[in-house]
Every structure is written in C-alpha cells, then in structure tokens.
MARGU-851212 format. One record per residue (C-alpha): residue in three letters; x, y, z. Coordinates in pm, whole numbers, plus 50000, padded with zeros to 5 digits. Example, Ala and Ser with C-alpha at 12.3 -4.5 7.8 and 13.67 -1.06 7.14 Angstrom:
2
ala512304955050780/ser513674989450714/
// end
This chain:
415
unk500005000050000/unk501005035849892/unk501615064750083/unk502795102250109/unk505345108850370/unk506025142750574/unk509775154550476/unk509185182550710/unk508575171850984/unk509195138551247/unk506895124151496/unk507395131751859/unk506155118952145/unk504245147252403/unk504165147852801/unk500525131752755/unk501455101252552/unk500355117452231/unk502515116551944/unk502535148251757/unk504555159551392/unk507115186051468/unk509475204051226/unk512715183951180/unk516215199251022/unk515165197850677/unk512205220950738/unk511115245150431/unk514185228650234/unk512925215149910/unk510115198949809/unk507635187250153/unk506145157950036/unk507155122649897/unk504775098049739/unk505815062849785/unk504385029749601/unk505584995749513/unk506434986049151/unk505724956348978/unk508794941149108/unk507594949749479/unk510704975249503/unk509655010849665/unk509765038349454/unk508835077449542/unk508915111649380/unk508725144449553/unk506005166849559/unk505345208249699/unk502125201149846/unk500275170149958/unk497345161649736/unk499005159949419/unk501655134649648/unk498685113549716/unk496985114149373/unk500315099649264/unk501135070349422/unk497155060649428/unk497675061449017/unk500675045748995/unk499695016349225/unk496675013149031/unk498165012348671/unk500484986748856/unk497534964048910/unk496254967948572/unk499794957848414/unk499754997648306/unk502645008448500/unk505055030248386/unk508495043548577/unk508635080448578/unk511895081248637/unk512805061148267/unk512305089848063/unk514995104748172/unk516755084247952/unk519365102147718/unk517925108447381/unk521205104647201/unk521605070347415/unk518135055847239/unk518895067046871/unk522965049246910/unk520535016346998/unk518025021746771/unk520575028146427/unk522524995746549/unk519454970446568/unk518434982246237/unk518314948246017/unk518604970145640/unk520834968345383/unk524004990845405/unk522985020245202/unk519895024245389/unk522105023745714/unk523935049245605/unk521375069145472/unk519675068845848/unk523075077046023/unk523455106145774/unk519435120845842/unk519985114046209/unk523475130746229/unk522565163546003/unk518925163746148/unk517325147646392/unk520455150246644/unk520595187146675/unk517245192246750/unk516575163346995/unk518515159847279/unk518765153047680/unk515795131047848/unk513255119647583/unk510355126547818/unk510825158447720/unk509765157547350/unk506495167147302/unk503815168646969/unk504065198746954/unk508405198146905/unk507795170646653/unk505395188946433/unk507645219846432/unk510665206446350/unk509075188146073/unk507445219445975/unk511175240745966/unk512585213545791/unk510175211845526/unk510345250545455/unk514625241745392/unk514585209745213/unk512405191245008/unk509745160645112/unk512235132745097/unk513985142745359/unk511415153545577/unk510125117045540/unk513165103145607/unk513925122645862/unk510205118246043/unk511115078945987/unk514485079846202/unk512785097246476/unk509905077846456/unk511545050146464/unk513965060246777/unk510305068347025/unk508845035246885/unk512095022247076/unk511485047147391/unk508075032747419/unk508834994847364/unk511614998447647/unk509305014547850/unk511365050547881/unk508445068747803/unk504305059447728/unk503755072547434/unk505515083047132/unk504175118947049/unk505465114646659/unk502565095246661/unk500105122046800/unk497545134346562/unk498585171046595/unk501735155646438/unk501285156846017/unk502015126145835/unk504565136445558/unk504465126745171/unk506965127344909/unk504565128244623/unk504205167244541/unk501015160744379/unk502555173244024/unk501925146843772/unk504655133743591/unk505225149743210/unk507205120943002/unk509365136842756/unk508545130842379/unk510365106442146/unk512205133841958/unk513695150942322/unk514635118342406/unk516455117442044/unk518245146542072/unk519635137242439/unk521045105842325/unk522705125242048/unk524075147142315/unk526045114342426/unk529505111042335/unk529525080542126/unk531095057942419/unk527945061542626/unk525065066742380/unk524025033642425/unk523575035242826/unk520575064342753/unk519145047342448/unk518885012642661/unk517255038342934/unk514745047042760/unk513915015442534/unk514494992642854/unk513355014543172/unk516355003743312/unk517045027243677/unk520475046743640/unk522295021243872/unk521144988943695/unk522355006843364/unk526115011143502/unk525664973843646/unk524524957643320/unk526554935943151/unk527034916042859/unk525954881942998/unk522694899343072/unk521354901642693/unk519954872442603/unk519634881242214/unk518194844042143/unk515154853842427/unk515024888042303/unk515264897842728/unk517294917342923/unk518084900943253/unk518174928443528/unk520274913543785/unk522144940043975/unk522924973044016/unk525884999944132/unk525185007944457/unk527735035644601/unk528475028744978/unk529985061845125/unk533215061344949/unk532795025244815/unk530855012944527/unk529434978344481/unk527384954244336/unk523844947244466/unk520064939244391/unk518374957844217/unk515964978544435/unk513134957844599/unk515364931644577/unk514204913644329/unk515824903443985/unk513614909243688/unk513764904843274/unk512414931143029/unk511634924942682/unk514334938742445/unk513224955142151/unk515004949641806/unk516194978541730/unk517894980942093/unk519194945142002/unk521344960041692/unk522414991741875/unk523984965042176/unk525884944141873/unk527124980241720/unk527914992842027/unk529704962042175/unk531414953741839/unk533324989441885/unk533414990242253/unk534454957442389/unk532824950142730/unk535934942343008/unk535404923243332/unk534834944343631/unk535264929044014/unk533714943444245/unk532204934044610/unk528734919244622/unk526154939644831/unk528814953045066/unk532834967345127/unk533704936545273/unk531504913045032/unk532824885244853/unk534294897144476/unk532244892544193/unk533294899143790/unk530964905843506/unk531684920843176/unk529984953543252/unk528944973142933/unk529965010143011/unk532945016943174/unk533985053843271/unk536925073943131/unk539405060043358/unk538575026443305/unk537165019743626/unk532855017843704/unk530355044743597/unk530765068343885/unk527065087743890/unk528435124643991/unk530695123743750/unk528335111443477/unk525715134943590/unk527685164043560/unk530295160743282/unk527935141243041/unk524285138743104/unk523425176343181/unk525545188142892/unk523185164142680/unk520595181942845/unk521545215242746/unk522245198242381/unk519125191042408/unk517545224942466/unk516185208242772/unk518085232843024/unk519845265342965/unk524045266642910/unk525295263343249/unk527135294443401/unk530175297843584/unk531035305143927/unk533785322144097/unk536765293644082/unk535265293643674/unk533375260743770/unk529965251243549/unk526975251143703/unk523825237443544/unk520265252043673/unk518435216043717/unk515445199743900/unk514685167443979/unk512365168143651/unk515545164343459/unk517075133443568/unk517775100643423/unk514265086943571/unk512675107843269/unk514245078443065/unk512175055043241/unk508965081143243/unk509525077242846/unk509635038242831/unk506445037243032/unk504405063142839/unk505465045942549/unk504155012042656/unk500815022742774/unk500465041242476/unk500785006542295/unk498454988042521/unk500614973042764/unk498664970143128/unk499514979143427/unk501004946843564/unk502894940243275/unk504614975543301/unk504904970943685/unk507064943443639/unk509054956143360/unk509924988643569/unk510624963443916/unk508034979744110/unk506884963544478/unk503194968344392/unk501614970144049/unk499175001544255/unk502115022344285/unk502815018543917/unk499025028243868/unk499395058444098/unk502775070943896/unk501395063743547/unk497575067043543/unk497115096743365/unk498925083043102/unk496675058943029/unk495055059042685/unk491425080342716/unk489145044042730/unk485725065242676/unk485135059442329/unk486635019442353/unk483995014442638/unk481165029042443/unk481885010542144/unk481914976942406/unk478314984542523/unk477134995842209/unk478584961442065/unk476794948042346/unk473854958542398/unk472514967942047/unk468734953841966/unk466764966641670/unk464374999041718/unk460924987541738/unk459185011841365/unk456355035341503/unk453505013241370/unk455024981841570/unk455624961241246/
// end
C-alpha cells in the first residue's frame, strides 16, 4: 500500500502520551512531500512533491496502473535521447545504404534538434521541426527524417522510457513525398536529341534507358551476359550501389531480379555498340565493402577505366546532353570558373524510364505488365505514377456496350 510521507517534519512523542509531527532539520528545504508505492517488482519507489494532494493522487495512480499491468516508471524517461537513437541505428536489420542513409538524416537532422531526456519531446516539438525542415529541404527528407525519429520513440516506448511516442500524436502531420505534380514524360524526339548529346562511348547507356526502363544504377551494372539476344530479354540482375566512398554490386531495388523484353532495334544498337566498345570484366564486392568479389563484363565503363561513377556522369555528360538538348539553359560559371547547370529533379535520368512507360501504355501494355518491367513492389504504385497516362478508354467502352447491347428499334406502327 501507497503512501505520502512528511519530509518536514518527524513524529514526537508529548508529556501526555500523544505523538505529535514537529518540524525536523530539513524544514522549508525543498520539496515537503514524497509519494511512495511499490512497483511491479515489489521495490519502493517515490517522487517528491510541493504540496500534499498531488503526492497522494500519485502514488494512488501509479499503484493502480500497477495492478492493471499499466505501469510506467517516471523516472525512465529520463533516459538520454542520444543514448536511444545509438541503439536504435545499430538494431536496424537494412541493407547498408539504407544504414547509412539513416546515420546521415539522424546526424545532420534529427540530432541537433533532439537531445537530453526523451520525456521531454512533446507533439508539439515534433510537428515543428518537421514543419522548419520542410520550409529548407524538400519532402524526401522530411520523410526520412520523420522515419528515424519515429523510429527512435517507437524504441522509447517498447523499452518502456516513456508511454507514448508523440510522433505519433495526431497534431503531428504525416509527411508525403509525392508533390502532387503529375509526371510529364518527355517526347520521342527530346529523348532523340539527348542521346545525340552522348558522346559516342555512352550513347548506348541512355538509348537502353529509355527503350528498357532500366534505373540509372542497373544501367552502370549491366553487363554483357545479361542480353539474352536468342530470348530477346534483358536480365536485370544487379545494380551499382555507392556505399559512402565505396561502390558495389547489389540487387536491384526491391530486391528482386527481373527480365524486360528487348526491343529489336535496341538489340542492333547493343551488337554496334559492343562490336566497337568491347565490354571488360569488372570485380567488384557483392552487396557490401567487405563482400565477397564478383566479375561481370559490365557494358559502360567510365573514362578512367574503372565503374560508371554517377556524379561524375551526371555532371560532365548527362546535363551537357541536356543543354544539347535544349532541355536546360548553358550552364554558368562561378567564381573558381566552375559550370553550374540550373536543374530539378524533373531532369534526371528517371525521365528515361517516364519515356519507356508512356510509350508502353500508349501501345496497350497494362499495368502489371509495366509494373514488372519497371521492378516495382506493387503494380498500385505503378498505377498511381502512370495513370494519367493511360490511353482516354471513353470511346473503347462505348463502342463495348454499344457492341453489346445493340437490339433493333421497334418502327412507330410496331411492324
């Protein structure tokens, strides 16, 4: 049984017998009154209080969410913010680019906004910070960023530091990456004149892009073995995965392997291509630094002879093609006489894919079908992405019903 004890004061026995409370040495010296209770493990604990009701009220509620298996330690949420997230990053089972990827939001974000005893975050800390970030960067990171810390008070609450996670609260927005703008797919004839802004050595690795709906990192991972000219199918087996400062094989995303019809004319510009530029093994680790050394004869190879590197593509060949292209504007130069190219992320190499799959619900292919060609999880994200590039069906469905449905109109007279 519970109770609130007098810091105040000590019991004294009186000339009559009667016991009476008089002041002791600690006498208007912090707080006057501790509430004491029993845990679930039958230890005692206690927290100080100014005045006694509030003492009382308590220990009454913690002894009673004790007996209803409720009970919570006020004193765990003290607990050392920084402490939880070191846990929580190292008992992530992901694969090492993710990992990184939540030690680099947690480090540049998260960290130095959250920190000391995580009963002090509240809803209304979460929704702000969410709300500043959003206003610096753009919704990616604001989702990835909501994810680490969500992920960190999910811990807080499962080790019983604190009751309730208040990223979950619904003050608290959920955040989306989807901008709501619809995705434009480039025509045939931009997507021309950016191949053509290739050199020759890599014209192939945009022209598979968009032909293929290959991802930029399964391009600089495909290699010759892949093209199965017999099948007519591309197997899409891995893809370059950079690693901090390494770069190795892997999956491709999802994790999950896939083949993709490959079209004729794609099959002759592979035999022209590799006829001139012969593919030359390339050993790299599989999935990781340490990973065990695996060789294919990858098609492109970068300047220096090594793997594609993606900055270096990005900025030395694809965005020239852009510009080329008349897609952007000629870069200018800053002060050290550096180029610098006025992009968005509407002007990356996942427009190549955009293409392919424009193209192929322009020719009928469904949903599914394109789903699996692009590698997507769920064929209803594909729908979501691509729906309003689906052909207008109004005029096929009335012909169906029309085709249907049609009976002869009765004549006036009834004959």
């Amino acid at each position: 049984m519970g109770y609130t004890k007098d810091l105040w004061t000590r019991p004294e026995e009186q000339p009559d017998g009667k016991v009476k409370r008089v002041p002791n040495s600690r006498w208007g010296k912090g707080k006057r009154y501790l509430a004491c209770w029993l845990d679930p493990d039958g230890r005692e604990r206690s927290q100080a209080f100014t005045t006694k009701r509030p003492a009382d009220k308590h220990w009454q509620k913690m002894e009673t969410d004790r007996d209803r298996g409720e009970y919570h330690d006020p004193k765990a949420g003290r607990a050392d913010f920084d402490g939880i997230a070191q846990r929580w990053l190292k008992s992530r089972v992901v694969d090492p680019s993710s990992k990184i990827r939540y030690e680099s939001v947690y480090r540049l974000h998260v960290k130095p906004v959250f920190g000391g005893a995580v009963k002090r975050i509240r809803a209304s800390d979460v929704q702000m910070f969410q709300a500043e970030l959003g206003e610096r960067l753009g919704p990616s990171t604001v989702a990835a960023a909501r994810l680490v810390l969500l992920g960190i008070l999910d811990l807080a609450v499962e080790d019983q530091l604190i009751k309730k996670n208040p990223a979950r609260s619904r003050v608290v927005d959920t955040v989306s990456v989807d901008d709501g703008e619809k995705i434009q797919a480039w025509s045939s004839e931009r997507v021309f004149k950016l191949i053509d802004g290739h050199p020759e050595s890599l014209r192939l690795l945009p022209t598979i892009g968009a032909t293929a709906g290959l991802r930029e990192g399964e391009l600089f991972g495909l290699a010759w073995e892949d093209i199965d000219f017999d099948e007519q199918v591309i197997h899409v087996r891995r893809q370059l995965k950079k690693l901090g400062r390494h770069t190795v094989y892997a999956l491709p995303k999802n994790d999950r392997e896939r083949v993709v019809p490959l079209p004729a004319w794609t099959a002759e510009s592979i035999r022209v291509y590799v006829a001139k530029y012969k593919p030359v093994p390339l050993t790299l680790p599989w999935e990781k630094p340490d990973g065990k050394p695996r060789t294919h004869n990858v098609l492109f190879r970068w300047i220096d002879g090594g793997h594609m590197k993606p900055r270096a593509y990005s900025e030395t060949v694809w965005k020239p093609a852009l510009v080329a292209a008349k897609i952007i504007p000629e870069p200018t130069k800053d002060k050290r006489g550096r180029r610098r190219y006025v992009t968005t992320r509407r002007e990356g190499t996942h427009q190549l894919r955009h293409h392919y799959a424009s193209v192929m619900l322009a020719g009928g292919v469904n949903i599914k079908e394109l789903s699996e060609y692009l590698g997507h999880a769920d064929p209803g994200f594909t729908l979501r992405i691509y729906a309003h590039m689906l052909p207008d069906s109004h005029e096929r469905a009335r012909k169906v019903i029309d085709e249907r449905m049609f009976r002869p109109r009765a004549v006036a007279d009834g004959t």
